[in-house]
C-alpha positions as CSV (number, residue, x, y, z in Angstrom):
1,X,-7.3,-8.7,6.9
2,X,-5.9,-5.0,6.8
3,X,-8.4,-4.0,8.6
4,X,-8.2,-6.4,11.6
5,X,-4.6,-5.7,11.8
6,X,-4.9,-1.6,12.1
7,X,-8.1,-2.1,14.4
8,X,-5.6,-3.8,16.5
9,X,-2.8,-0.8,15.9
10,X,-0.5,-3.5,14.0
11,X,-0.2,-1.3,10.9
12,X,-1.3,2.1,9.4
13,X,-2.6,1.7,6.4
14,X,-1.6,4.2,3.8
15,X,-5.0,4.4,1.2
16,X,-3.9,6.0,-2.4
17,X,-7.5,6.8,-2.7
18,X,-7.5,9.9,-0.5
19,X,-5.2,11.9,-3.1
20,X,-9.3,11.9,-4.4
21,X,-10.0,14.1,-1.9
22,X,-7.5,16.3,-2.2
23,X,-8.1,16.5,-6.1
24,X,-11.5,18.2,-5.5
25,X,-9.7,20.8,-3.9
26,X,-6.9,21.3,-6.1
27,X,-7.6,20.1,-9.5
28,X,-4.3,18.6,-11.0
29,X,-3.7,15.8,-13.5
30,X,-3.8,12.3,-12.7
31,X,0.3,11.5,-13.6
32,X,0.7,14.1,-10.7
33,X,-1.6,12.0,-8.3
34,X,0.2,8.8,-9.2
35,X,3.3,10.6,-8.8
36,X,2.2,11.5,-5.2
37,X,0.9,8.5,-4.3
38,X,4.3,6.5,-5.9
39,X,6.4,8.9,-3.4
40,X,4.2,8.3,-0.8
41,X,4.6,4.0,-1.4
42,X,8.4,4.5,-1.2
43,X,8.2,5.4,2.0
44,X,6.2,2.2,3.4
45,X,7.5,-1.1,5.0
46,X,5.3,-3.2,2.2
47,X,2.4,-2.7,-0.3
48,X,-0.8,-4.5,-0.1
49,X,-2.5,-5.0,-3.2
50,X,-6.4,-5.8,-2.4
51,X,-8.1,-7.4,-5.9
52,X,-9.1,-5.3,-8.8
53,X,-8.1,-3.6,-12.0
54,X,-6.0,-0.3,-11.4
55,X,-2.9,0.7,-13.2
56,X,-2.4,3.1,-10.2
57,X,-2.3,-0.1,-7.9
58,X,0.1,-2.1,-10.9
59,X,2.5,1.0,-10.9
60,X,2.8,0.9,-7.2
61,X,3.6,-3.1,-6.9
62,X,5.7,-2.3,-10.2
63,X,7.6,0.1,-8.0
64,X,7.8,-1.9,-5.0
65,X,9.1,-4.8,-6.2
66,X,11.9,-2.8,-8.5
67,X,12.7,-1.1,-4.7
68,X,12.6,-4.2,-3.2
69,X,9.7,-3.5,-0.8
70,X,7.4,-6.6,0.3
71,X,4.3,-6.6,-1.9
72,X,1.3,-9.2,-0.7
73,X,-1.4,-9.7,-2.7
74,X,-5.0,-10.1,-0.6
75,X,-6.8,-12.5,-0.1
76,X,-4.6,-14.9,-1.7
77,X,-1.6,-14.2,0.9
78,X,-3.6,-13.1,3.8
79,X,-1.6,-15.6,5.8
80,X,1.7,-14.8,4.5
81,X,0.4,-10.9,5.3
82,X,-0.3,-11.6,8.6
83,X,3.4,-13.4,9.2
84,X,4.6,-10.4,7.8
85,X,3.3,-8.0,10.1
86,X,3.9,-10.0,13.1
87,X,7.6,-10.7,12.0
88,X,7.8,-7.0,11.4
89,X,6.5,-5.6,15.0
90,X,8.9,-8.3,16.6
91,X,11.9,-6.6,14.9
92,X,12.7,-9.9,12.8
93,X,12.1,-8.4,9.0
């Protein structure tokens, strides 16, 4: 679903995963990574959660929802997703 919608340049996705990357490079614990990536999530219009065990991904829709920021779980609310998005990019949300 994500990725249909930022083919189409309805959303930028925002993957935790590339903190990964930079890891290699600069070799720091993982609380500062999830750190990172928690500042990084405050700053985003919602939070998809894709399915999966992570306790990086739990923290994040922990955080969301205590900030109040739309969490949607995929596949299970691809449709509501989608909604979402289209409501957003109309100015509605």
């Amino acid at each position: 679903v994500w990725n249909d919608l930022w083919a189409t340049g309805d959303i930028t996705p925002i993957c935790p995963h590339v903190s990964l990357l930079l890891h290699l490079v600069t070799p720091l614990p993982y609380k500062v990574w999830l750190e990172y990536d928690l500042e990084v999530m405050r700053r985003c219009d919602a939070v998809v959660r894709i399915l999966g065990e992570s306790s990086g991904a739990d923290a994040e829709v922990a955080e969301a929802i205590k900030l109040k920021i739309p969490v949607f779980f995929l596949p299970r609310e691809a449709k509501d997703f989608r909604a979402w998005v289209k409501s957003f990019r109309e100015g509605s949300t």
